[in-house]
Steps between C-alpha positions, in 0.01 A plus 500: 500500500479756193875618570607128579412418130609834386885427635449141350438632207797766484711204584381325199588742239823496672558181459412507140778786409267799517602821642265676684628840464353859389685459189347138410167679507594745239590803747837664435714555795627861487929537579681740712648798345696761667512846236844701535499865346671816490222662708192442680262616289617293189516191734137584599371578191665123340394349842111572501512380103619175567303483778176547326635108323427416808474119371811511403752732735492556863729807593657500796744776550576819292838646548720765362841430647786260469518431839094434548497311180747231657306533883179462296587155284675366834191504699199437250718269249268642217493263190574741256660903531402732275846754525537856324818567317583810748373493880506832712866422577595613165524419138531113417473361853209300433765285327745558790259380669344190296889378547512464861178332476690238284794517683310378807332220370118639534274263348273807329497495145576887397343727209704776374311796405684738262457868353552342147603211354888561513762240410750596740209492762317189399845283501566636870194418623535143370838487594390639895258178490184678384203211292323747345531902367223697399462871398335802740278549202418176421089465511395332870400184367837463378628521821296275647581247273897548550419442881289166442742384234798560712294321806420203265940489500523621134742788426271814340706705235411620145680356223778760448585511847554123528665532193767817642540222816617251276736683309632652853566150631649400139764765559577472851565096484629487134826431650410291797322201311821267501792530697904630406519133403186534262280231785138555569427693816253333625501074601221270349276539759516912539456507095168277593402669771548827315279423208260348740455851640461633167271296418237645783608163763445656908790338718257222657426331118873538395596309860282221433557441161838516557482285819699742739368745809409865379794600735714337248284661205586810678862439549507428132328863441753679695790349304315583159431845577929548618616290194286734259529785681094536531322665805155355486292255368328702253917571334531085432165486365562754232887445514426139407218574219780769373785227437233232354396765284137513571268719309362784690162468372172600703352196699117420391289295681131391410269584760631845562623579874656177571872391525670678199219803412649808363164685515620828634386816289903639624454851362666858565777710425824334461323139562536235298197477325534099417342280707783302770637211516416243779772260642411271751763454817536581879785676718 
């Protein structure tokens, strides 16, 4: 009888639009995470820190390999991968290795970690279809911030590096923004559809408020990314914000951690010591 009204019950918040989920109760469901380093004991060592946020990250996998990295994200699908610059196949394979990652479509959302923050490095990364870079030395809780941030679908980066992204894209498509005949690149509807990713839409919200199937959104995507000679999602976002001319100021938000924080404390030799910029988006 108790359990009969209990399910009654249930079935009446239901009905009313609540959620009856861990997260409606105020209890933060921790993501997968899969760490990727030039050896064990690094990956260890980065492992058991974020492990002690326990609310927040659930490691799955620590790997120091190319090849493992790729069997690794196959089978557990983690929601975001932490990746070193250089794996234990050699200098810069990380990136190598955060490429064929992109190349085959995985649905992780990747974190680039670098020696220092390098130009030539950062714009690689971005370009290889990393969301978010962050130093060796930057303090822990910076970090763990870049990894929520990036989970959250927002692109992590201080405000020089964004800015040496911007200026890399400016270059490369300075000649590509009309055609021989001085026409626009890009139809109407890809022009929409490419400020709609910059301005932080996912693929479901730009299909329905443009009244077409995501397939279609997706199509659209594909034809962006040839036309402008882009790789990734993250490229139109700040390839679009380049050409409007968009400030590259530091997002604030009231309420501190939420959607658009730049609470990070990014410290260390050869960081950038500003706070970074937030931009909203997904792959």
């Amino acid at each position: 009888m108790i359990l009969s009204k209990a399910v009654r019950k249930i079935g009446n918040s239901k009905s009313r639009g609540h959620r009856l989920t861990r997260e409606w109760v105020g209890v933060v469901m921790p993501f997968t995470v899969i760490v990727a380093h030039e050896n064990s004991l690094s990956g260890e060592l980065l492992s058991s820190a974020l492990k002690r946020c326990r609310n927040y990250f659930r490691v799955v996998a620590v790997v120091c390999s190319s090849k493992e990295l790729l069997k690794q994200v196959t089978e557990h699908r983690p929601q975001v991968t932490v990746i070193n610059e250089d794996l234990e196949d050699g200098p810069g394979s990380g990136l190598k290795a955060l490429r064929e990652l992109h190349a085959n479509k995985n649905d992780t959302r990747a974190v680039m970690l670098l020696d220092c923050s390098d130009e030539g490095k950062v714009i690689d990364a971005f370009s290889a279809g990393a969301r978010g870079v962050v130093c060796k030395s930057s303090p822990l809780r910076a970090v763990c911030k870049c990894l929520r941030c990036v989970h959250a679908g927002q692109i992590w980066a201080g405000s020089a590096e964004l800015q040496w992204v911007c200026e890399a894209l400016e270059r490369r498509q300075a000649a590509r923004i009309v055609s021989a005949k001085g026409n626009p690149l890009l139809t109407k509807r890809e022009d929409q559809i490419a400020h709609m990713v910059a301005e932080g839409l996912p693929n479901p919200e730009i299909s329905s408020k443009l009244g077409v199937s995501e397939h279609t959104v997706k199509n659209h995507l594909f034809r962006i990314y040839e036309k402008l000679g882009v790789s990734s999602r993250v490229e139109l976002v700040l390839y679009v914000l380049s050409q409007a001319g968009a400030p590259l100021t530091r997002a604030s938000h009231k309420g501190g951690e939420g959607r658009g924080s730049t609470d990070c404390g990014k410290t260390g030799p050869g960081c950038d010591s500003e706070e970074p910029a937030i931009l909203t988006g997904e792959r």
